[in-house]
C-alpha positions as CSV (number, residue, x, y, z in Angstrom):
1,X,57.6,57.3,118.7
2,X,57.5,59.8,115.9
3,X,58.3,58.6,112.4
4,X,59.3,61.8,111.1
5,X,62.0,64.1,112.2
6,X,63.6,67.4,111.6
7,X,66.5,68.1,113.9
8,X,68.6,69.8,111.8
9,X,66.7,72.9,112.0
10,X,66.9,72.8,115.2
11,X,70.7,72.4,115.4
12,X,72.1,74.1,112.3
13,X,74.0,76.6,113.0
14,X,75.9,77.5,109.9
15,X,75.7,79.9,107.1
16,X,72.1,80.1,105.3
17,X,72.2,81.7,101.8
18,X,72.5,80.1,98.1
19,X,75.1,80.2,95.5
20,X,78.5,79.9,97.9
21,X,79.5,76.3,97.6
22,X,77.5,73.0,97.5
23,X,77.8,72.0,100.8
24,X,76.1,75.1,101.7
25,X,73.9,74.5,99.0
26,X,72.6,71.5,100.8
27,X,72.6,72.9,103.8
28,X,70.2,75.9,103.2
29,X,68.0,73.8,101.0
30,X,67.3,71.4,103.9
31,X,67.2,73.8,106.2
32,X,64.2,76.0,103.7
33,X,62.6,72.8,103.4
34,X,62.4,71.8,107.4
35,X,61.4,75.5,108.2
36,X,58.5,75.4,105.4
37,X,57.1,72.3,106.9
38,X,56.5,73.5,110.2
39,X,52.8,73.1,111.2
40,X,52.3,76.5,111.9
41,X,53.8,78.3,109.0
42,X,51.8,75.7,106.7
43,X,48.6,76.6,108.3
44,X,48.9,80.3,107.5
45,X,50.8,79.7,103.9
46,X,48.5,76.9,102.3
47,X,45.2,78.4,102.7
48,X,46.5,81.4,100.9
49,X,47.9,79.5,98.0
50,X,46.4,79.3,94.8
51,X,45.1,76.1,93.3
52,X,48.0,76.2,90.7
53,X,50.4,76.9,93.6
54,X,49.6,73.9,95.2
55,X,49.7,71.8,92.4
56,X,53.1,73.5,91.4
57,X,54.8,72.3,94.8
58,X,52.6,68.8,94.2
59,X,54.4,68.3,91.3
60,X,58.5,69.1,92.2
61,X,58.3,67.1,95.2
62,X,56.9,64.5,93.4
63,X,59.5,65.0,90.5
64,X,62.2,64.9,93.5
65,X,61.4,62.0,94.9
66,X,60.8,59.6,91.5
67,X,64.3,61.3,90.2
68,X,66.4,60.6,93.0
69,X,64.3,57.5,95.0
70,X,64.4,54.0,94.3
71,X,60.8,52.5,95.2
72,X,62.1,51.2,97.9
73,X,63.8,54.0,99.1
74,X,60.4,55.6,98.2
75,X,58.7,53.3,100.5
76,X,61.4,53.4,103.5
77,X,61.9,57.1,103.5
78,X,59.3,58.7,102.2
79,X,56.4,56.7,103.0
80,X,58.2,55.2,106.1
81,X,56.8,51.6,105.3
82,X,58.0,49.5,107.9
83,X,60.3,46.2,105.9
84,X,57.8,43.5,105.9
């Protein structure tokens, strides 16, 4: 079974813009994020980034996950470490 998922993509079907509320926010942020990730679209995108690009993204989603993650949480979600 797959670890990872990314359904809501799949089943938003709601407003997609920035800057209305902050449940739409939310909403448009995950869904940016879950469309970026696709396998696809990062094959054609990362080869064209620049070294400083990729260290750029590097860096805020490692910034997101120490701000707002636990270690555990770290380890559970992001890592999805099995509890020992």
């Amino acid at each position: 079974m797959a670890k990872h998922s990314h359904r809501f993509v799949e089943t938003y079907d709601g407003f997609v813009g920035y800057g209305l509320d902050r449940q739409t926010d939310e909403n448009t942020v995950q869904f940016y994020l879950q469309k970026l990730s696709d396998d696809e679209l990062m094959k054609v995108i990362l080869k064209r980034m620049s070294d400083e690009d990729l260290t750029e993204i590097f860096n805020v989603a490692g910034k997101v996950l120490k701000k707002y993650l636990s270690e555990p949480e770290y380890h559970r979600f992001f890592l999805k470490e099995e509890e020992g």
